[in-house]
Legacy VTK file of the C-alpha trace (Angstrom):
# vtk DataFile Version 3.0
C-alpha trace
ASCII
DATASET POLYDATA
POINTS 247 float
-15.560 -11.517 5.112
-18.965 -11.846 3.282
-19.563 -9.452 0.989
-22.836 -8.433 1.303
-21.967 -7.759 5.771
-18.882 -5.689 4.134
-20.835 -3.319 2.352
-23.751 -3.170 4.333
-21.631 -1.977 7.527
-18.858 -0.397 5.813
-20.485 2.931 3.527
-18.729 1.176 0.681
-20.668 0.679 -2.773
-20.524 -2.316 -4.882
-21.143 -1.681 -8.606
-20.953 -4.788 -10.990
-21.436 -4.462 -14.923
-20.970 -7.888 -16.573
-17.649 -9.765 -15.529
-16.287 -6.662 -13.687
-17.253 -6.052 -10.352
-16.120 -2.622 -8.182
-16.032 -1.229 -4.684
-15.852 2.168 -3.903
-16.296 4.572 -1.847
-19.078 7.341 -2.550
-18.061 9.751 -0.621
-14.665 10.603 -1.862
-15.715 9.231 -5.465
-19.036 10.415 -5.885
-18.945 10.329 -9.934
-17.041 6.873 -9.730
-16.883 5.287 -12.878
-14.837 1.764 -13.982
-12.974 4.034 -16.416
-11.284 5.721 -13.287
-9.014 2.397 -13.174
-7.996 3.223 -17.033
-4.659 5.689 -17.309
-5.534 6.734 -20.795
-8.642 8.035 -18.807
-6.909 10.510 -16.835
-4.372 11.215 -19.650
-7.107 12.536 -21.643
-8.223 14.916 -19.202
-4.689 15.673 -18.523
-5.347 14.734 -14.619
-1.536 12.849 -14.629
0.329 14.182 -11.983
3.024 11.564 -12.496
3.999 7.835 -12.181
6.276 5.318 -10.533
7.926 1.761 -11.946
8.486 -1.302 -9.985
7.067 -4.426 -10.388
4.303 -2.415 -12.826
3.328 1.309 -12.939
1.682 3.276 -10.846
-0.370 6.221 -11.821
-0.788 9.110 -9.459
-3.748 11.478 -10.958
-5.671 14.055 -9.746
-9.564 13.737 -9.338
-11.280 16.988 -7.717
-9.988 17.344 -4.691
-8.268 13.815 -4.210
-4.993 12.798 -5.208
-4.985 9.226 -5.714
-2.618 6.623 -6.939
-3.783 3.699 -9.451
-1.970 0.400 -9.356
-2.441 -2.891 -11.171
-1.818 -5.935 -9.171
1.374 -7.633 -10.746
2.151 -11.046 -9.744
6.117 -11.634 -8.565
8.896 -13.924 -8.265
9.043 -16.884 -11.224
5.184 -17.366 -11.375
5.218 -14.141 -12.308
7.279 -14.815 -15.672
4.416 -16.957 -16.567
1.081 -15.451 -16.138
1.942 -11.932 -15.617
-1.693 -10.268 -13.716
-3.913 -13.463 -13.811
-4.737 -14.996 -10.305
-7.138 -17.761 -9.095
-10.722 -16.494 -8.591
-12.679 -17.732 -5.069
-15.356 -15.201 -4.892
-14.591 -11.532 -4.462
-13.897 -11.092 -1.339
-10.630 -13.357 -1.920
-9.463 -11.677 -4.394
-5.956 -9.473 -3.555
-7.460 -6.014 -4.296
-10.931 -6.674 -2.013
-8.076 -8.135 0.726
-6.243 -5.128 0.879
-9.290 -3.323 0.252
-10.514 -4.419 3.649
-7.159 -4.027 5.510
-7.015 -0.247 4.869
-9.742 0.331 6.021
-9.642 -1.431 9.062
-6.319 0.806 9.202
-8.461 3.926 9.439
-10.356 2.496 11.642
-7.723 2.171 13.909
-6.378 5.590 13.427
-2.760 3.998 11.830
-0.656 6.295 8.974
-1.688 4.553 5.733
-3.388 5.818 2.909
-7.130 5.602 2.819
-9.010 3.457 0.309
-11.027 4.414 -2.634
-11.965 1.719 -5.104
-11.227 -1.826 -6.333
-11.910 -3.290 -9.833
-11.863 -7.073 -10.251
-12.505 -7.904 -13.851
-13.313 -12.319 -13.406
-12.227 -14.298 -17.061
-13.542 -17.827 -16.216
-11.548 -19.397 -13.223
-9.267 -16.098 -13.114
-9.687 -12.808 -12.860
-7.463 -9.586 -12.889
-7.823 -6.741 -10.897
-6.885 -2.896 -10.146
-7.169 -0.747 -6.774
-7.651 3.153 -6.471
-5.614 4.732 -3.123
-5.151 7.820 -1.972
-2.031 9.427 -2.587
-0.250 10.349 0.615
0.416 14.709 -0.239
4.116 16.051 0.295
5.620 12.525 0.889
8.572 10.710 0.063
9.451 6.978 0.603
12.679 5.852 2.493
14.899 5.493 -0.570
14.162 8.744 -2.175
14.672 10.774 0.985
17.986 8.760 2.354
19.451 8.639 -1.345
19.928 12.278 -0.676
20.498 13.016 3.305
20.818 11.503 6.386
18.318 12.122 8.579
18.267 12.646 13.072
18.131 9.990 15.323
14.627 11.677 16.543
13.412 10.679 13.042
14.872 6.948 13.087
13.271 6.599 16.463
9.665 7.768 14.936
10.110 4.846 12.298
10.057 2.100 15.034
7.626 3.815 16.983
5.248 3.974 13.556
6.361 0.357 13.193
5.022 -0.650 16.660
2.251 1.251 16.647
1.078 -1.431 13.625
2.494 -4.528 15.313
0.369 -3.538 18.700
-2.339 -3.743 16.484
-1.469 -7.069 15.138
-1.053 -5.321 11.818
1.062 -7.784 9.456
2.748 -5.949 6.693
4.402 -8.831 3.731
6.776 -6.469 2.471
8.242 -4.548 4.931
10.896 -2.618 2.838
12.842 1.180 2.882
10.301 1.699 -0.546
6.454 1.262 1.672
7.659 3.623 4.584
7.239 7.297 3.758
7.571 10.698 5.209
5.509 13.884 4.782
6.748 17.752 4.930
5.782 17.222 8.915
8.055 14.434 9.614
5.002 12.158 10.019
5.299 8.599 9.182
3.277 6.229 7.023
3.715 2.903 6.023
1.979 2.644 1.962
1.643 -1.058 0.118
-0.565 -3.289 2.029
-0.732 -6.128 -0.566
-0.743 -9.328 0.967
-1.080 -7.995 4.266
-3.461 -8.984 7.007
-4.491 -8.450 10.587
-2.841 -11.659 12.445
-4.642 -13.483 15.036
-2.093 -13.116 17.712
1.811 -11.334 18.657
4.321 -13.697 17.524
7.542 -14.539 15.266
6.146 -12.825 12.421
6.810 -8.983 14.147
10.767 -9.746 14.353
10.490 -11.179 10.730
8.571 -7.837 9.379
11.719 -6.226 11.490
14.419 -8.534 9.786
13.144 -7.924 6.241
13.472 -4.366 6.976
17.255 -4.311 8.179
17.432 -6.689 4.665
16.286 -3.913 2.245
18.032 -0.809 3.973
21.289 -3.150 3.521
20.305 -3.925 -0.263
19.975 -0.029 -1.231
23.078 0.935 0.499
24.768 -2.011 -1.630
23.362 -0.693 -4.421
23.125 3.108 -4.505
26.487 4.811 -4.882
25.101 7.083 -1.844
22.843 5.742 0.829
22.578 7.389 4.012
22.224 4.539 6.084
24.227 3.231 8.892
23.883 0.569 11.221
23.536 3.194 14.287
20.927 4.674 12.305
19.211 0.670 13.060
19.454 0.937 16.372
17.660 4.216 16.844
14.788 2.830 14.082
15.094 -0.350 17.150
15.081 1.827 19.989
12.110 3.274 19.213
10.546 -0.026 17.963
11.032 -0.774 22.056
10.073 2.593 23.284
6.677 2.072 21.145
LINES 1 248
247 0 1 2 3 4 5 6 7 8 9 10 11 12 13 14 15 16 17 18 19 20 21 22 23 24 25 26 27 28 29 30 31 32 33 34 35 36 37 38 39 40 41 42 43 44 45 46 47 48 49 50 51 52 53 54 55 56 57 58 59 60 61 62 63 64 65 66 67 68 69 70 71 72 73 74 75 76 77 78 79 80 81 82 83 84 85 86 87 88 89 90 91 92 93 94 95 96 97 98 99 100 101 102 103 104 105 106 107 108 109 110 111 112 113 114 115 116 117 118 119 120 121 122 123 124 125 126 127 128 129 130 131 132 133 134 135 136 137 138 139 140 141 142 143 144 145 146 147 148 149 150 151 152 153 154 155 156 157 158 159 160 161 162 163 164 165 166 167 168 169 170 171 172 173 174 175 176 177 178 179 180 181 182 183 184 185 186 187 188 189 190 191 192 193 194 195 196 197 198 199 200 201 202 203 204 205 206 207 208 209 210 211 212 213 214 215 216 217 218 219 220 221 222 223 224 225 226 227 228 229 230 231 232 233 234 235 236 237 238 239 240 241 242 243 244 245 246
């Protein structure tokens, strides 16, 4: 998408000071600044409301009244051994964070559970460039693992995780890593699917919906081979499936 179309026609603002350029939205940020993507920012002003570890951290602050969750983008697998957060730079609008960027808010658009977006930083070093994207944080929710880690939950609830599912396959919605962590659930039993990196809207239905659906079975399978208790049976797939078909 061009860059200058995206922000025209999207209420998004585009701030650039030297090699760093942001995108942001006004209306939820309205005192943006780049030092929003720093954590020792919001430590100082003691705006921390917690933090998670996978592949990096992720800081979850509190700004006004937003709650919002900062993540760097990490690069995985081997590569990832090697040069950590640096990735190829092709203009801005190629770069992960303004990809994702763009997704989620398509995602509102289309009225589909995922957080909203708030701001991108891509700092560009040469031919690479690093870069840093402001969500917000989804209130009274807990991902997959967390919740089943400690109960089981209905067969209602199973079959509202393949509707959710559907919902984002009918809309051609193409989620790279499908897994028990990037589905949540709120105090209202609402579903949301959280970590749009890499995703994309694909041009048509195809193999890749059953693939998003295998690579879920795969991860469920993983935590209950790993967690001493995991409330996850293979019944409890066929209700997530039934649903999936029901959607």
């Amino acid at each position: 998408m061009n860059l200058a179309r995206f922000v025209k026609h999207s209420g998004i603002n585009l701030s650039q000071q030297g090699n760093i350029t942001c995108l942001y939205d006004a209306e939820l940020l309205s005192d943006f600044s780049v030092d929003m993507f720093d954590p020792e920012y919001w430590q100082q002003r003691d705006a921390v409301l917690g933090s998670s570890t996978g592949r990096g951290t992720a800081w979850f602050v509190k700004h006004q009244n937003v709650n919002m969750v900062l993540r760097h983008y990490y690069r995985g697998g081997l590569i990832g051994k090697l040069v950590n957060d640096s990735y190829v730079f092709a203009g801005l609008m190629n770069t992960r964070a303004a990809r994702e960027f763009v997704l989620l808010k398509t995602l509102q658009t289309l009225h589909l559970p995922a957080p909203k977006p708030l701001a991108i930083k891509v700092q560009q070093q040469g031919l690479t460039y690093r870069a840093d994207i402001l969500i917000e944080l989804i209130r009274d929710a807990q991902d997959l693992v967390a919740i089943l880690s400690k109960q089981a939950l209905d067969h209602d609830t199973w079959l509202s995780i393949g509707q959710c599912i559907k919902r984002f396959h009918q809309q051609r919605i193409y989620h790279h890593d499908l897994n028990a962590h990037n589905i949540m659930l709120d105090n209202n039993a609402k579903v949301w699917l959280i970590d749009f990196d890499q995703g994309k809207q694909m041009p048509e239905q195809g193999a890749w919906q059953q693939q998003n659906l295998d690579r879920l079975h795969r991860s469920f399978v993983k935590e209950r081979s790993q967690l001493t208790n995991f409330n996850f049976t293979e019944q409890n797939w066929q209700s997530l499936v039934q649903g999936y078909q029901q959607g």
